[in-house]
C-alpha angles and dihedrals in degrees: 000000000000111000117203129193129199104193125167097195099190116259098350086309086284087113126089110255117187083339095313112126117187095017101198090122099051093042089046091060107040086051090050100049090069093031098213118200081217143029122190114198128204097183093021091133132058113202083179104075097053124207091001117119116262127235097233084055083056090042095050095046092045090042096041085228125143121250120217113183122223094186121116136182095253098063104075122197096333121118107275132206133251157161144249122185152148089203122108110262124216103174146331142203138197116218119223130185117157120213090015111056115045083214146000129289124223124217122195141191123209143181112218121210093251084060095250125124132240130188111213127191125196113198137181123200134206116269110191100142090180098068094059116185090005084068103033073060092051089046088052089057093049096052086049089052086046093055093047092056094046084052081086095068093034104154099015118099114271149154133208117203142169148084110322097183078224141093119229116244112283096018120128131242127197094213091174092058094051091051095051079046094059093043088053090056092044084059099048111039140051124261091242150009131060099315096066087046101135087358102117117217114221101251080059091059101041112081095244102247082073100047082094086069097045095112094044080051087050087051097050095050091075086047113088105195082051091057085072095052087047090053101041095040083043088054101051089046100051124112116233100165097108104050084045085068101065088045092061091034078063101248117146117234096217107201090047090045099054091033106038094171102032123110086223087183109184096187151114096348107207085060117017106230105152150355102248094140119086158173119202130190126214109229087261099067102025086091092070095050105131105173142336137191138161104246115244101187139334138204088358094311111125105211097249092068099061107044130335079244113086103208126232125235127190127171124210124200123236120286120266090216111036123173109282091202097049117102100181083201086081099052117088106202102255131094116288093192128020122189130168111213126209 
């Protein structure tokens, strides 16, 4: 049985969460609660503090897992992505491609215990709610660009996870929840400085034709009977067309796939609006898809505590053809190969 987490931990978890500041401790045990062979990142680095260590340095170390950057040059100061495994890693790659993805993807190699090999992708998409259907569009073009570079493994067993900043067509979103949500965080934190890193303001989160109504939706949030009206006028804007793409391209959406009529909503924590975190399966592996939920709380962490982000945890089987020559005894757990693609 191979587990795999998709866990987007806020700004590298070096942002307060429900008072929490540095939120190594939090994160540690909600991770260890569901002990995963494998953790994909999507904010797992955090350019922004500079020469301090960084928490998932601290969580590799504490959960003897290996590390595997998906940081580059190129991406300036914006959350990279990153792994975390005990699996045997035989190389791995990070995925550039100026002026299309907002930033790099990882990809990563791994041995399972069976002796198989997985190939596993963490991705995280652009957010911009602001910018509506303009970066529902953006998001489109980084998905194609997704699906190109997972061209390379067509036909081998693999999975893609990570934050998509989306909902998939037909999934609910509880639109009045995520703006009592912002507000929350507009009274709480400051405008500006460390403490708002990954935390949107409320004008960020607004298209911008509708920023003119931002205080008569301030005042409506506090107005039951109007939550109704926010949900039901959110779910008819919202963009679903990118999502949409890895469905036709075959890939399984695996929470969906285990839990057809559950919400499954992954953020914000605090207060569950929506499912925008993911693990997908190529038609390949989707067969060996045991379970799959989205993790509430752990060792006595709500999730909220430890990030605004729930993770996502799936399990595989074991492969029905593994390969016959491997021998994971002879794997140490660090990259084998390491490239850096244009």
């Amino acid at each position: 049985m191979t587990r795999v987490l998709s866990y987007n931990i806020l700004a590298g978890g070096m942002t307060p969460c429900a008072g929490e500041g540095r939120r190594t401790e939090p994160l540690l045990r909600l991770i260890s609660a569901v002990q995963p062979d494998l953790i994909g990142l999507p904010e797992g680095l955090n350019p922004r503090r500079g020469t301090e260590k960084a928490v998932v340095e601290e969580l590799a170390e504490r959960l003897e897992m290996t590390l595997i950057r998906g940081d580059h040059p190129t991406a300036g100061d914006e959350f990279q992505v990153a792994c975390l495994t005990r699996l045997p890693v035989l190389a791995s790659r990070v995925h550039v491609r100026p002026g299309v993805l907002t930033r790099p993807v990882l990809e990563i190699h791994v041995r399972e215990e069976d002796g198989s090999e997985l190939t596993v992708f963490v991705a995280h998409l652009l957010a911009s709610f602001h910018k509506g259907r303009a970066a529902e569009h953006l998001r489109q073009r980084e998905i194609e660009a997704i699906l190109n570079i997972m061209a390379g493994v067509h036909g081998q067993p693999h999975l893609l996870m990570g934050d998509f900043n989306a909902l998939a067509p037909g999934e609910p979103l509880r639109a009045s929840a995520l703006l009592r949500y912002v507000l929350y965080l507009d009274q709480t934190l400051p405008d500006e400085g460390q403490e708002r890193d990954g935390h949107p303001h409320l004008a960020y989160v607004l298209p911008d034709r509708l920023r003119p109504l931002q205080p008569l939706l301030a005042h409506l949030a506090r107005n039951r009977p109007a939550l109704w009206f926010i949900d039901a006028l959110a779910g008819l804007y919202v963009p679903r067309k990118s999502i949409a793409l890895l469905q036709r391209a075959g890939y399984i959406d695996c929470f969906r796939h285990q839990h057809p009529h559950e919400p499954g909503f992954t953020c914000p924590a605090l207060m569950p609006a929506g499912r925008i975190d993911f693990i997908f399966a190529s038609p390949e592996l989707a067969p060996r898809l045991r379970a799959c939920q989205v993790v509430q709380e752990g060792n006595g962490i709500s999730g909220s505590q430890a990030s605004d982000h729930l993770p996502v945890l799936a399990e595989f089987g074991p492969s029905a053809t593994p390969s016959p020559e491997s021998d994971p005894t002879q794997t140490t757990p660090q990259a084998l190969a390491t490239l850096s693609l244009p």
